[in-house]
C-alpha positions as CSV (number, residue, x, y, z in Angstrom):
1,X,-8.5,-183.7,27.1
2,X,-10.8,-186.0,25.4
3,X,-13.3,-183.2,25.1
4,X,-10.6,-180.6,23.6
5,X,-9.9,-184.0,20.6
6,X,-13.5,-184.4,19.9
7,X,-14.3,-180.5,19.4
8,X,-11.1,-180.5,17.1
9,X,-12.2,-183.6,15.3
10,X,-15.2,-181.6,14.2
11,X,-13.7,-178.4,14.0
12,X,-11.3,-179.6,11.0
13,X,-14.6,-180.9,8.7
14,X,-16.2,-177.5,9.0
15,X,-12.8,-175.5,8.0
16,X,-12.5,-178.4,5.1
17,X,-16.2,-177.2,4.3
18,X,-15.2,-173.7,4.4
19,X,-12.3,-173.7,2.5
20,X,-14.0,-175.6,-0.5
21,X,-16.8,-173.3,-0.8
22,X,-14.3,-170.2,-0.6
23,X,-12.5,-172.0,-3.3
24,X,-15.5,-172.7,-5.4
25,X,-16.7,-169.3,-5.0
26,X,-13.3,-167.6,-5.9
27,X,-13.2,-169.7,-8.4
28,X,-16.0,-168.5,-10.0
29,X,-15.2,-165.1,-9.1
30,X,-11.8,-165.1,-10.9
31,X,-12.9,-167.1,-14.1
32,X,-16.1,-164.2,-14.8
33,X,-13.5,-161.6,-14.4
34,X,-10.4,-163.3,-16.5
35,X,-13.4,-163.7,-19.6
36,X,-14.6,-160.2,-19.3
37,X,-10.6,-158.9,-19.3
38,X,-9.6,-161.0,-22.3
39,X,-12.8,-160.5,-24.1
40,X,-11.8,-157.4,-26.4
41,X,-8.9,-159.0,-27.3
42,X,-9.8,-162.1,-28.8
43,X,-12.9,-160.3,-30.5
44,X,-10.2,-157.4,-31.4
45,X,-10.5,-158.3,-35.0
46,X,-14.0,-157.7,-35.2
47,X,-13.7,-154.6,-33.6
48,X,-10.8,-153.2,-35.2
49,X,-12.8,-153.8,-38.5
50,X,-16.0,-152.3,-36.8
51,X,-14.4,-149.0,-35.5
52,X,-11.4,-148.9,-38.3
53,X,-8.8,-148.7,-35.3
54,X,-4.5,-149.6,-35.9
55,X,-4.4,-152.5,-34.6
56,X,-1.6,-150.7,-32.5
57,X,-4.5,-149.2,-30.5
58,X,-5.3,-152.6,-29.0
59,X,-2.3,-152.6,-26.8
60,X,-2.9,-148.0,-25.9
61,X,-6.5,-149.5,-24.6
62,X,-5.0,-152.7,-22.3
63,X,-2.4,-150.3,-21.3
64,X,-4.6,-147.8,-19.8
65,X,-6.3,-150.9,-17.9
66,X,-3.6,-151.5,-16.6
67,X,-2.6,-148.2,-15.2
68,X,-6.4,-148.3,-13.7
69,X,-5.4,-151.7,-12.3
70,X,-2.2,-150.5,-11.0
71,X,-4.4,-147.5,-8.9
72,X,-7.2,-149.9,-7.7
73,X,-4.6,-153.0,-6.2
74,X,-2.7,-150.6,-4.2
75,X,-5.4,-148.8,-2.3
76,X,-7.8,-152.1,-2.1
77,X,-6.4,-153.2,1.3
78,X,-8.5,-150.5,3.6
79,X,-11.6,-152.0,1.5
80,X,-10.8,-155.4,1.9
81,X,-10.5,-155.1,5.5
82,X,-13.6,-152.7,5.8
83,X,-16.0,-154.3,3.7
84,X,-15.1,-157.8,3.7
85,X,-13.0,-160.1,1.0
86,X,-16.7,-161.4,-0.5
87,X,-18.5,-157.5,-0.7
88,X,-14.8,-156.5,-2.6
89,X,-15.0,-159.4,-4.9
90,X,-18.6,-158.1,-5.7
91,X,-17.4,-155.2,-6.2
92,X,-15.1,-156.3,-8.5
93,X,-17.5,-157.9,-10.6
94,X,-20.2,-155.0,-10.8
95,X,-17.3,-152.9,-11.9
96,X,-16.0,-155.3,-15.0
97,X,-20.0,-155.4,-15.7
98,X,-20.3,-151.9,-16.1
99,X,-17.2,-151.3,-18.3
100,X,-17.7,-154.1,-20.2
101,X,-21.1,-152.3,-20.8
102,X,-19.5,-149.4,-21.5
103,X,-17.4,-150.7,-24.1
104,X,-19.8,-151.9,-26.5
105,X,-20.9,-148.2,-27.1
106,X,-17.9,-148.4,-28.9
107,X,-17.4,-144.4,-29.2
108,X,-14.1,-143.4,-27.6
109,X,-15.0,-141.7,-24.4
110,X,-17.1,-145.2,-23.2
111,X,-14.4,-147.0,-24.5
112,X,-11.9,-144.8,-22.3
113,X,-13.9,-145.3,-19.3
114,X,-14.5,-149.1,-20.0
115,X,-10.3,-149.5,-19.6
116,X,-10.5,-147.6,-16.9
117,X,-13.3,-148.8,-14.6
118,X,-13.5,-152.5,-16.1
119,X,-9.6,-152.6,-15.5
120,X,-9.5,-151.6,-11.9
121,X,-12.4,-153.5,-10.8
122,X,-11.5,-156.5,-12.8
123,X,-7.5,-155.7,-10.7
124,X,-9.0,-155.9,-6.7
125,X,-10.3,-159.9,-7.6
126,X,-7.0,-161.6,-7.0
127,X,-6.1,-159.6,-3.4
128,X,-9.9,-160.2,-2.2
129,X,-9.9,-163.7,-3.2
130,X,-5.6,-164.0,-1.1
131,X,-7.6,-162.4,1.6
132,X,-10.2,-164.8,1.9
133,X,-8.3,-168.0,0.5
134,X,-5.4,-167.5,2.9
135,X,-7.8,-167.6,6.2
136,X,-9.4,-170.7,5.2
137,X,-6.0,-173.2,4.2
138,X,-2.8,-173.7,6.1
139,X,0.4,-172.0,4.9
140,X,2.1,-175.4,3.8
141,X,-0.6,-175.8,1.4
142,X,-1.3,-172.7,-0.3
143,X,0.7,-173.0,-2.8
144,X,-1.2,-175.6,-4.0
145,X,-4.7,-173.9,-2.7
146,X,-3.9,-170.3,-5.3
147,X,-2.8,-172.8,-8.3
148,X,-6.4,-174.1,-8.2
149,X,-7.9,-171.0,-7.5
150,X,-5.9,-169.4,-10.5
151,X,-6.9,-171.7,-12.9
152,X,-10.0,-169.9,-13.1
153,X,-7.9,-167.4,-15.1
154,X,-7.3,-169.8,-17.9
155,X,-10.6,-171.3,-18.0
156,X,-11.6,-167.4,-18.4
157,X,-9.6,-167.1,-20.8
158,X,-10.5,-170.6,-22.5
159,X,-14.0,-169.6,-22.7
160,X,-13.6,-165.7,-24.2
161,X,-11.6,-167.9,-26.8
162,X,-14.2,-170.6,-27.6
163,X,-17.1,-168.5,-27.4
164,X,-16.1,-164.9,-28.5
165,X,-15.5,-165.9,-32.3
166,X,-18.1,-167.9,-32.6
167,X,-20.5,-165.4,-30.6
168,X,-19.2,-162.6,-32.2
169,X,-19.8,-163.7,-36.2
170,X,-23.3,-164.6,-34.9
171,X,-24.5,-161.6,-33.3
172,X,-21.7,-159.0,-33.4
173,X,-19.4,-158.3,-30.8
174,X,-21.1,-155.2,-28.9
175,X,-24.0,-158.1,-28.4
176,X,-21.2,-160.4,-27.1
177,X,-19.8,-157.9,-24.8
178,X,-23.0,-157.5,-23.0
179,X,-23.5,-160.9,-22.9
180,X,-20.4,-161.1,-20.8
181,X,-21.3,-157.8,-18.9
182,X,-24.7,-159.7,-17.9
183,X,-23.1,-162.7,-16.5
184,X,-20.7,-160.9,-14.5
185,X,-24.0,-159.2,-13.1
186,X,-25.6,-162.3,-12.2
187,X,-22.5,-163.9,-10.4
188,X,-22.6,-161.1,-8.3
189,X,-26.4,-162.0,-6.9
190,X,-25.1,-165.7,-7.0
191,X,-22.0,-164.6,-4.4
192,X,-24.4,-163.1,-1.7
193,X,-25.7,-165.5,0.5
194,X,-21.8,-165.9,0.9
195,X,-20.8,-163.0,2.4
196,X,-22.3,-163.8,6.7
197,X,-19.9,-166.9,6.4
198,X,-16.4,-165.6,4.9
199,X,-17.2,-161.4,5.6
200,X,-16.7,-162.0,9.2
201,X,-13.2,-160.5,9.8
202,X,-14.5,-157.7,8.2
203,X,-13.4,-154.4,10.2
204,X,-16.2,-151.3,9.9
205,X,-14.4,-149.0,11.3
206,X,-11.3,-149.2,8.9
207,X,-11.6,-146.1,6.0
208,X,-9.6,-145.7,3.6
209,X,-6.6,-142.8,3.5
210,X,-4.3,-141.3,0.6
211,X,-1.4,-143.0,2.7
212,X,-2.4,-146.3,2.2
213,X,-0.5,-146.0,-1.0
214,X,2.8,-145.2,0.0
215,X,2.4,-147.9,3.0
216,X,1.7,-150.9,0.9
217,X,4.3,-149.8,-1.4
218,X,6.6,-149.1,1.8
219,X,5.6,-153.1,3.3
220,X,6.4,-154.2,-0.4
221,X,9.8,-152.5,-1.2
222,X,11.2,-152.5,2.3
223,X,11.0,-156.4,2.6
224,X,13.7,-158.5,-0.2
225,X,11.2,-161.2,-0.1
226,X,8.4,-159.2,-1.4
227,X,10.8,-156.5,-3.5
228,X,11.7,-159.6,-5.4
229,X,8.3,-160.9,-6.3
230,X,7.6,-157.3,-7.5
231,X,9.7,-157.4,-10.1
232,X,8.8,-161.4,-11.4
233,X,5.4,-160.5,-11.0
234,X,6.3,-157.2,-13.8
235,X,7.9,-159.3,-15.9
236,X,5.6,-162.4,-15.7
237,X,2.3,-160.1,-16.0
238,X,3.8,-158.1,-18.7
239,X,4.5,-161.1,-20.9
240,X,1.5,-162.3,-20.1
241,X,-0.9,-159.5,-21.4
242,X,1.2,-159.6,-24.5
243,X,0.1,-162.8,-25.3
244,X,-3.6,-162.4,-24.1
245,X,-4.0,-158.8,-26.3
246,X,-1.7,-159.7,-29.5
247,X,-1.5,-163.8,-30.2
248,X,-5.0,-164.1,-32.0
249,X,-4.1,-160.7,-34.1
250,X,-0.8,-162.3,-34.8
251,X,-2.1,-165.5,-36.1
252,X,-4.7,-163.7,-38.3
253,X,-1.5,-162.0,-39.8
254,X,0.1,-165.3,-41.0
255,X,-2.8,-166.8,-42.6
256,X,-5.3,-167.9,-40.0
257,X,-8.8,-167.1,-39.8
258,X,-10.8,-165.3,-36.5
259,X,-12.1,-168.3,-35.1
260,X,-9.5,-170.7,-35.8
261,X,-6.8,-168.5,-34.5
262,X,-9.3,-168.1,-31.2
263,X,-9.7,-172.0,-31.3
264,X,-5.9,-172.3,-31.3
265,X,-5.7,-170.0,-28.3
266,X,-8.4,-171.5,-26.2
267,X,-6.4,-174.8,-27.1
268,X,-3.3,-173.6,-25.8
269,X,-4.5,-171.3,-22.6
270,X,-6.6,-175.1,-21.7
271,X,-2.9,-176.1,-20.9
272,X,-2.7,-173.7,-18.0
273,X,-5.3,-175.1,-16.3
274,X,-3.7,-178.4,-15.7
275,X,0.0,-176.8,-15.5
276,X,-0.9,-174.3,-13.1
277,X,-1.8,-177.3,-10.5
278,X,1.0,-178.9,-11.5
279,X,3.4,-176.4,-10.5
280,X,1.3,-175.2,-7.5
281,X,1.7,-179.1,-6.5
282,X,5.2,-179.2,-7.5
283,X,6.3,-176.5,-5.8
284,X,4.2,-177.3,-2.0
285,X,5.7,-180.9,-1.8
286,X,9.1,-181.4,-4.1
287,X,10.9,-178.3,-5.1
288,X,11.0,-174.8,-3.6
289,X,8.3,-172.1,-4.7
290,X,11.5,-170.2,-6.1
291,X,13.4,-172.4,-7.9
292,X,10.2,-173.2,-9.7
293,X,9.5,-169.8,-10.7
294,X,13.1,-169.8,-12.2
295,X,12.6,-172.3,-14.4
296,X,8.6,-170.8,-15.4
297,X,10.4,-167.4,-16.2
298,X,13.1,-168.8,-18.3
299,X,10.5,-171.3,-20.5
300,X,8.3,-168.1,-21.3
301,X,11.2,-166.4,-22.5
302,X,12.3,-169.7,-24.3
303,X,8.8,-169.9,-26.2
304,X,8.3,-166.1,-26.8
305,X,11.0,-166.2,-29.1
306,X,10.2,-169.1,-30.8
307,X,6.6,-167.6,-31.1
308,X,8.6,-164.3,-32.5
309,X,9.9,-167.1,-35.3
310,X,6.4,-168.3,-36.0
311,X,5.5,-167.8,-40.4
312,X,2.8,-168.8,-42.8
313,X,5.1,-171.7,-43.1
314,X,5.0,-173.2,-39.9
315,X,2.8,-176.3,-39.6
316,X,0.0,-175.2,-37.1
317,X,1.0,-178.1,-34.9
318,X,4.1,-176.2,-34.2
319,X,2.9,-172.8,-33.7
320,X,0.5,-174.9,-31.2
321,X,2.9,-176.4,-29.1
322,X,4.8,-173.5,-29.4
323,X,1.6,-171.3,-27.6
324,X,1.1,-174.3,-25.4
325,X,4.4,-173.9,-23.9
326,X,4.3,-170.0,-23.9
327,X,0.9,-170.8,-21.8
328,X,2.0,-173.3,-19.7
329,X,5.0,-171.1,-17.9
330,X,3.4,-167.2,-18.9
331,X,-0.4,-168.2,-18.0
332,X,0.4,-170.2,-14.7
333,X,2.7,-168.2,-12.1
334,X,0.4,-167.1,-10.6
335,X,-0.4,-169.8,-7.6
336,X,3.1,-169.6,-6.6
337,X,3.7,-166.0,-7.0
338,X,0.4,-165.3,-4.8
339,X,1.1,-168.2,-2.1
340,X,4.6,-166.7,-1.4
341,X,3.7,-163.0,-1.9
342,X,0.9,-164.5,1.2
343,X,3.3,-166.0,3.2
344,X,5.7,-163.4,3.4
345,X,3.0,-160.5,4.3
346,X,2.1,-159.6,7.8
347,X,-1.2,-161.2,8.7
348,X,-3.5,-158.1,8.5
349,X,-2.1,-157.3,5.3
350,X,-2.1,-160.2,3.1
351,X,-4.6,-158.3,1.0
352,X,-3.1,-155.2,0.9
353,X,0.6,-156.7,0.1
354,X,-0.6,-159.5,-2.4
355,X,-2.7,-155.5,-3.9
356,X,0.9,-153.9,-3.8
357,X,3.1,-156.7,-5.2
358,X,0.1,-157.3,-8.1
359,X,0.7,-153.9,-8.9
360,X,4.1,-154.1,-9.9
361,X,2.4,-156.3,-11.9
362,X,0.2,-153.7,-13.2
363,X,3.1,-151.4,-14.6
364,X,4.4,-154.7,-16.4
365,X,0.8,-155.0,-18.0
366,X,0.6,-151.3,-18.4
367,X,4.5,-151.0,-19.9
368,X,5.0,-153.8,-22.0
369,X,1.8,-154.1,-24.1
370,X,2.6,-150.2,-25.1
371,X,6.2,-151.5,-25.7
372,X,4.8,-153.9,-28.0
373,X,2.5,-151.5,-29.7
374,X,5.4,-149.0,-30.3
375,X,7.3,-151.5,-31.7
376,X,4.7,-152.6,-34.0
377,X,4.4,-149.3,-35.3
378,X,7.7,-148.4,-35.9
379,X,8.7,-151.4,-37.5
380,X,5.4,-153.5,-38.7
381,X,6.8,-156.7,-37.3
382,X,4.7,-158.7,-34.4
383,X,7.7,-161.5,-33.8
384,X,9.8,-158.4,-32.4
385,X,7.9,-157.5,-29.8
386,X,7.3,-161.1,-28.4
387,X,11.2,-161.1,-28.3
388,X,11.4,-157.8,-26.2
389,X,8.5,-158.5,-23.9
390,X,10.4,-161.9,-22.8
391,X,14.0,-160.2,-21.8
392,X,12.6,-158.9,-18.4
393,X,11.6,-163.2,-17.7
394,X,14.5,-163.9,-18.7
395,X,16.2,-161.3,-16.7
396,X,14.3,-162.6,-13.7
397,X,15.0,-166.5,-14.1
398,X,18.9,-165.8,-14.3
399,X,18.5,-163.7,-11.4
400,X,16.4,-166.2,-9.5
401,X,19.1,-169.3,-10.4
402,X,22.0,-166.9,-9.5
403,X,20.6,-166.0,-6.1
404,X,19.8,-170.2,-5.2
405,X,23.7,-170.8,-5.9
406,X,25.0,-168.3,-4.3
407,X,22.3,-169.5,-1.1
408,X,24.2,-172.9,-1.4
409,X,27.7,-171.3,-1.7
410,X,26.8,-169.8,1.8
């Protein structure tokens, strides 16, 4: 007995070890990948100038990432499993290199193929890094575990906004883009020694087959649990790439310049970073995972429309807080999503599942942006689309607070 304590006692350090460096690592992983996504949309204005493109374009070329997006998270589970969560996440990051590459050609076919292999390389990061993550923490805690891990998004973000400007008046934004290409490359060297310590569940004789499709979707939509994060994770996702491709073109429209309107946006996507912990905290110790996604989904919807409102008028104070709030509930979801999307797959299949539920998540990021764009055309007005793109959150939180009454009622 006293033999079985003392090999637990140091059995629980080395797992404490392991799950830190997992989460340092996927936190690197995820932050290279959310600055090379968001890049071409806070330089957009230099590019749209560059290429004279409609700024409607802008959301055509983030919606065809996310169709590629869509493809690569539902077949990535055979790969994960084969290969290993690190050698995906590798992948993942070659692949944004390359596109990014690609799209500082600037011609269209490059710029086509950018979209689509930048968008589905960029898409397999977040179920590689659920693989790995959910091995190395306990199920009580992962909420808490994927908020920290997704933070990495908004520091991605935060860092495309306080460097792309500023990079891109300097030394153009084709340079800029394979500046970010290039550090992408490097991370991947940086990840190897990694892979003998977290590739070890790693299953070579798995391949992958055209039905893996249609049984990740099957896992998904046969399970209420899972059918109902699909449809947040749409709405949530879809919001979300609105904001990322549109808010620094909107704010150019009413009056601010490039880089402060990119300063304004790393300013408010910084608030996700400590509000993604928050609610990842929040919902592993006080409140349940679902009731706080409720109450994300209905403050995005809140704080789109008042975005839609927005003027040349409006102190910037007030747009600011307005985006803060719009990035505090639209910008960090994702730790909760992810940790209950986890805990409600079959073990073998977190990856694959957390791939299949993201990609519901894809067709929001894929539909609404081109919703937005349409709209934008048709009528030459940005503050309608941000109104549009926040019904299906709102849809979700009523539908989230209606199901937790009638779960009392009963």
């Amino acid at each position: 007995m006293g033999v079985r304590r003392r090999a637990e006692t140091r059995e629980i350090p080395r797992l404490e070890h392991h799950l830190l460096l997992a989460l340092g690592a996927m936190f690197l992983q995820q932050t290279f990948v959310a600055l090379g996504r968001a890049l071409p949309a806070v330089i957009a204005p230099a590019i749209i100038t560059d290429l004279r493109l409609d700024p409607a374009w802008i959301g055509v070329y983030f919606g065809v990432t996310a169709l590629s997006a869509l493809v690569a998270q539902l077949g990535c589970g055979s790969f994960i499993v084969r290969h290993g969560a690190l050698r995906v996440s590798q992948l993942a990051l070659v692949m944004l290199s390359a596109g990014t590459a690609l799209a500082a050609l600037g011609t269209p076919l490059p710029l086509v193929m950018s979209a689509v292999i930048g968008g589905g390389g960029g898409a397999v990061s977040t179920p590689a890094s659920s693989h790995l993550l959910s091995r190395c923490s306990s199920p009580r805690y992962l909420p808490l575990v994927f908020s920290i891990k997704q933070t990495a998004v908004p520091a991605g973000l935060l860092l495309a906004g306080v460097l792309g400007p500023p990079l891109t008046e300097w030394m153009g934004w084709r340079t800029t883009m394979l500046l970010s290409a290039g550090a992408c490359a490097v991370l991947v060297l940086v990840l190897q020694p990694l892979r003998k310590i977290f590739d070890t569940d790693r299953v070579p004789t798995r391949s992958f087959r055209l039905s893996d499709f249609k049984s990740t979707l099957t896992v998904v939509l046969a399970t209420p649990g899972l059918r109902a994060l699909s449809f947040a994770c749409l709405a949530f996702n879809g919001l979300q790439a609105v904001f990322t491709a549109y808010f620094v073109i909107y704010l150019t429209t009413i009056g601010y310049t490039p880089v402060a309107a990119g300063f304004l946006f790393s300013v408010a996507v910084a608030v996700a970073v400590p509000g993604r912990i928050l609610w990842g905290w929040i919902g592993s110790s006080y409140i349940s995972p679902r009731l706080m996604m409720a109450g994300l989904a209905l403050g995005m919807a809140g704080s789109a429309a008042l975005l839609a409102l927005s003027s040349a008028g409006w102190p910037t104070l007030l747009v600011g807080l307005t985006a803060c709030v719009l990035s505090a509930t639209a910008l960090s979801w994702h730790g909760i999503l992810l940790a209950e999307t986890a805990r409600a797959s079959p073990e073998d299949m977190r990856g694959g599942v957390t791939g299949g539920v993201l990609s519901f998540g894809q067709v929001g990021a894929l539909a609404l942006p081109l919703i937005y764009s349409g709209l934008l055309d048709q009528t030459g007005s940005y503050g309608i689309g941000f109104i549009v793109c926040g019904v299906p959150a709102l849809l979700v939180g009523v539908q989230l607070l209606r199901q937790r009454a009638s779960a009392r009622r009963k």
